[in-house]
N, C-alpha and C positions, 0 to 999 in steps of 0.2 A: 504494500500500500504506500501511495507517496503522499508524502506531508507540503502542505505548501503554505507560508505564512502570509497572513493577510495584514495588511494593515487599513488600521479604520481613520480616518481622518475625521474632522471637526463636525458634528453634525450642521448641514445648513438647513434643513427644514426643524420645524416647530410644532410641539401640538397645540391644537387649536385653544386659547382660554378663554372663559367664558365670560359674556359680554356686560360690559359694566350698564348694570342697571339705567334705566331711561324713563322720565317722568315726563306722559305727555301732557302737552297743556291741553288745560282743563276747558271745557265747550264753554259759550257764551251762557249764561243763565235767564230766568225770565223775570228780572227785575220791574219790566216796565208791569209788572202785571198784565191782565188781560188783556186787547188789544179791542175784545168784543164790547165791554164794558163801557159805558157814557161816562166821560170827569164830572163829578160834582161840578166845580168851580164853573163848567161852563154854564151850567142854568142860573149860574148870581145873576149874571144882568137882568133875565127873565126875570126874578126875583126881586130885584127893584125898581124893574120898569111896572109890574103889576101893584108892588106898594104903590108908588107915582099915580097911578090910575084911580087907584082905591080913594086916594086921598082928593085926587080931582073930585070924583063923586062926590065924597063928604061934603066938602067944604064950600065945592062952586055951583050948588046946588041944582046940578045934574044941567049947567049949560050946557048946549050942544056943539059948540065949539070946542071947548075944552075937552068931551069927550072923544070928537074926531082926533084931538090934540095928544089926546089918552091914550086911543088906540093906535093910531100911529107908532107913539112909542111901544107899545106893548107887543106889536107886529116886527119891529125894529129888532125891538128885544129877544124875541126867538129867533129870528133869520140869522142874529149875531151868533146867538147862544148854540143854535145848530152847525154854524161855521165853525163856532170856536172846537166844537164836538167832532166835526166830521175829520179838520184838520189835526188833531190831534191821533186820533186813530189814524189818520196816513202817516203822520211822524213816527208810533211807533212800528206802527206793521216794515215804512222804509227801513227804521232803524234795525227791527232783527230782521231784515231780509238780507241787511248788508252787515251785520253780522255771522251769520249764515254763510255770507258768502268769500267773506274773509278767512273763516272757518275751514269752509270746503277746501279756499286754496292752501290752508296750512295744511290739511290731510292729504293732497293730491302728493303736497310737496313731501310729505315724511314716506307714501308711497312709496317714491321714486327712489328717497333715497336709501329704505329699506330693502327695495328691488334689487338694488346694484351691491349693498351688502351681501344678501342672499348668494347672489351670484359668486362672490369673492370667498364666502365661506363654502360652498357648495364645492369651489373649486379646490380650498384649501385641503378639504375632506378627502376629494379625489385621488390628492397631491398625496397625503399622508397614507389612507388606508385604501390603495388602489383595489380594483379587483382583481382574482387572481389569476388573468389572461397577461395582466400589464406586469407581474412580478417577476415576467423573466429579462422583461425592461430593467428593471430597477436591480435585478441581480446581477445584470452585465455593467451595470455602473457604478462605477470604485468609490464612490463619492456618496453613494446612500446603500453598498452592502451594509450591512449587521448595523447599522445605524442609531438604532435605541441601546441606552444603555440602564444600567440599572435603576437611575436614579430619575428618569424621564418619568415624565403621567401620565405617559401613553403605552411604558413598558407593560409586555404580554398580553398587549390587547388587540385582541384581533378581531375583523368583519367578516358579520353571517351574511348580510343582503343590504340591501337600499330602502329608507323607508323615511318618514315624517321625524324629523328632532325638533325640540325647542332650544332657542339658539339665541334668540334674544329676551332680553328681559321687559318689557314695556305695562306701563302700568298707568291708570287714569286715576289722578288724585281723587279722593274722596272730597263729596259736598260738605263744604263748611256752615252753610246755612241752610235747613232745612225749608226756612220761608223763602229764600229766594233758589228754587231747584235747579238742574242743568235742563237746557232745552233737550227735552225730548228724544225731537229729531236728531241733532246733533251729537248727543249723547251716543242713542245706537249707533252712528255711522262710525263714530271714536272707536267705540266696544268691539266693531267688526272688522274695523284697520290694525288692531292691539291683537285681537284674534287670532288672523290673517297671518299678519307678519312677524309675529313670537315665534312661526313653524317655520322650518326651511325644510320643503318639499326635496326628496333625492337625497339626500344623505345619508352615508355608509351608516348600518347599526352596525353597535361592534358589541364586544362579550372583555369582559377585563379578566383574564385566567392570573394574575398574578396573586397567587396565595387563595386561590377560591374553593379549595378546598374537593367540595364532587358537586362538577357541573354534569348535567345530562343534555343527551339531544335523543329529541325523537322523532320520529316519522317515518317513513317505508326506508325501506334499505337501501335505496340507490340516493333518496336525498340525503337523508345522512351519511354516507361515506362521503359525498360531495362534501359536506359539512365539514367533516373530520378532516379529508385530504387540506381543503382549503383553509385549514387553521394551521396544520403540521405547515403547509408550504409560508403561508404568511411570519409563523415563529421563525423559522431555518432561515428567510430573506430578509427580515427584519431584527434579528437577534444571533449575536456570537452565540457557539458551540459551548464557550467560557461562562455566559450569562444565562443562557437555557439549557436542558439538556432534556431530550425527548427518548418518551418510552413508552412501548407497547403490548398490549398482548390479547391474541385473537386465536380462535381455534387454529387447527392444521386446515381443515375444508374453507376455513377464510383466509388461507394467504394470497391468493391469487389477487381478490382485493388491494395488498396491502402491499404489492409488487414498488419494488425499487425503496422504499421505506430504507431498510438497510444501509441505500449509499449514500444516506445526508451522514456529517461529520456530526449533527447535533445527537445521534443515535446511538454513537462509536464510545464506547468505554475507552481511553488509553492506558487506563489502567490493569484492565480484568482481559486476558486472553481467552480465546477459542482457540486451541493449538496454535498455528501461527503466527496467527493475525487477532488484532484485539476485536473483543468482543462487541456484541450487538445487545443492545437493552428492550429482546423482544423475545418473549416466552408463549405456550400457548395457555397461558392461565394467569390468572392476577396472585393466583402462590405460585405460580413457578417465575413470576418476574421479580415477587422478593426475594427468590434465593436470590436473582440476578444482582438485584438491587441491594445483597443483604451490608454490603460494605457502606455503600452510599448511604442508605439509611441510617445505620449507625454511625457514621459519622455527623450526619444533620443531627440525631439525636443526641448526642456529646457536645456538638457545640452551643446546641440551645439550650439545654440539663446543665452547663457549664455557666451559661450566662444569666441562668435562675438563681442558682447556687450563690453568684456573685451577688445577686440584686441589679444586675442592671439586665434592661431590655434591650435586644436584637438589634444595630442597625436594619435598617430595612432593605441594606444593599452590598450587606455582608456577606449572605450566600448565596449562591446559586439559586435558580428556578427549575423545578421538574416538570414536565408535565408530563402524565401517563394517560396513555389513551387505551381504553379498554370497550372491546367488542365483546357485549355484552347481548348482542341483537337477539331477540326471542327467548330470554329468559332472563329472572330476577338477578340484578344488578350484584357484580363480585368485588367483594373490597379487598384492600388491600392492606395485609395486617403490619401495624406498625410497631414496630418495637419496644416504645415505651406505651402503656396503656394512659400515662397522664397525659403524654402530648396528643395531638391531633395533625392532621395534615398540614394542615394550615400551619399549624407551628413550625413543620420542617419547612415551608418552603415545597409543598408538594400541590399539585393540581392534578385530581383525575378527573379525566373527559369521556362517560358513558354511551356508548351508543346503544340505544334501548328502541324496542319498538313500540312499546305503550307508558303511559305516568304511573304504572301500578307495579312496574320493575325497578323503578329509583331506589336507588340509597336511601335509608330514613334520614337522611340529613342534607338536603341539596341545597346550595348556596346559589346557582342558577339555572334556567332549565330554558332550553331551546324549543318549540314546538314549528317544527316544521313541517308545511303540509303539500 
């Protein structure tokens, strides 16, 4: 077997972090009140042109002149009084119409410019968790092999499909005064732009196997190999052999499945030989991969038991990552016995990835479950 050293150079990509909170401004409210309603204030004049009148009566003992004089005004006085009425209702119906429309142009605008975000994150997504047709792209360039490293937030995390995230944070202040509400209208159209564009349509879903302990996937047998291969390929192109190290075990009638597994280096024990050539971390049982494993394991056990012992807790980038993939399809889920009965997987540093056909084979402990249909 030939050895060949790689060198990893500086990561230039990034994972994506999540978008600093954003406070839309808040819709025009309905101060002016009703819009339907007549103002008081307009019927005063009415109201003192018919005193005026009253008092003509009284006083100028019902001459006819001063009557005509009377009513005149009191004619005068409602033509104003409806004026004053009519023109106020058109002041404010103009005024929230052009609030409204001020309104609309801020939301067209925040559209746009959440559109072109989208787009930019969409791509970033792309960038980082390609699918796994473009990972022999990214494996022939020296510049993003093994690329993640321990201490990344995107280490061991890999994508099942393409689907809806939330990606932005956008939120509609709450009404400060319950007597003057948000317009309505306005309000919904807010509530469905906030909606809208918190989602970015097309982006990778991914599964984070780092320390997860027993994940399962389910669903007919060809999707889930699909599944499994495309995770095994995504670790091995995104992760040193040094920072992950992958392991499996599948009947003998399921190897053909499981063809070329063997020749990734992330597989390859340098330690443990097969007569000549070192070893493969691939048994046909989940107890015949602990013999395989019994060194490795015990060694994660000692280093964590060591750092109980001390009082201090694990760096998070101190050891190595496992992930064990176990075919387990048409029958209840095989675990894998660990050495010490206080630790858990999790504690080593181990991830097993079940391939199950139904939710009634799981592990009684699943920390993520794939349902693929």
């Amino acid at each position: 077997m030939t050895l060949r050293l790689v060198h990893r150079p500086t990561r230039i990509t990034r994972p994506i972090k999540p978008d600093a909170a954003e406070t839309v401004a808040a819709p025009p409210t309905n101060s002016d009140g009703h819009v339907s309603s007549l103002p008081i204030p307009s019927f005063l004049p009415v109201i003192g042109a018919l005193s005026s009148v009253i008092m003509i009566v009284v006083l100028r003992n019902s001459n006819p002149v001063f009557l005509v004089v009377g009513g005149l005004l009191l004619v005068v006085a409602l033509i104003g009084g409806l004026a004053m009425a009519l023109s106020h209702r058109g002041s404010a119906t103009r005024n929230r119409r052009t609030q409204r429309e001020h309104y609309l142009d801020f939301l067209e605008k925040l559209r746009a410019r959440m559109r072109v975000k989208g787009r930019e994150v969409r791509a970033a997504g792309a960038l980082l968790d390609p699918e796994p047709a473009a990972l022999m792209e990214l494996v022939r360039d020296p510049a993003r092999l093994w690329e993640r490293r321990r201490h990344h937030s995107d280490f061991c995390r890999v994508r099942l499909g393409v689907g809806d995230r939330a990606m932005f944070s956008l939120a509609v202040p709450e009404e400060q005064n319950p007597v003057q509400p948000y317009d309505p209208i306005m309000i919904n159209e807010v509530n469905s732009v906030v909606a809208h564009y918190r989602v970015v349509r097309g982006m990778p879903v991914t599964v984070n196997l780092d320390r997860a302990g027993q994940v399962a996937i389910i669903g007919d047998r060809k999707s889930v190999l699909c599944a499994a291969r495309s995770m095994i390929v995504q670790l091995a192109a995104l992760h040193a052999p040094d920072d992950v190290r992958i392991a499996a075990a599948f009947p003998r009638e399921a190897a053909a499945d499981w063809t070329s597994l063997d020749l990734l280096p992330h597989v390859i024990d340098p330690e443990l030989y097969d007569g000549p050539v070192p070893a493969r971390r691939i048994a046909g049982s989940a107890a015949g991969l602990a013999k395989v494993l019994g060194q490795d394991l015990a060694d994660r056990v000692q280093l964590v038991a060591s750092a109980k012992r001390s009082g201090f807790r694990l760096p998070g980038n101190e050891s190595s990552r496992l992930v064990i993939f176990v075919d387990d399809y048409g029958q209840v889920a095989s675990t894998l016995p660990v050495p010490d009965a206080e630790l858990t997987l999790r504690d080593l540093s181990v991830t097993t990835v079940h391939l199950l056909s139904d939710r009634l084979h799981e592990p009684s402990d699943v920390t993520a479950r794939s349902m693929i249909a």
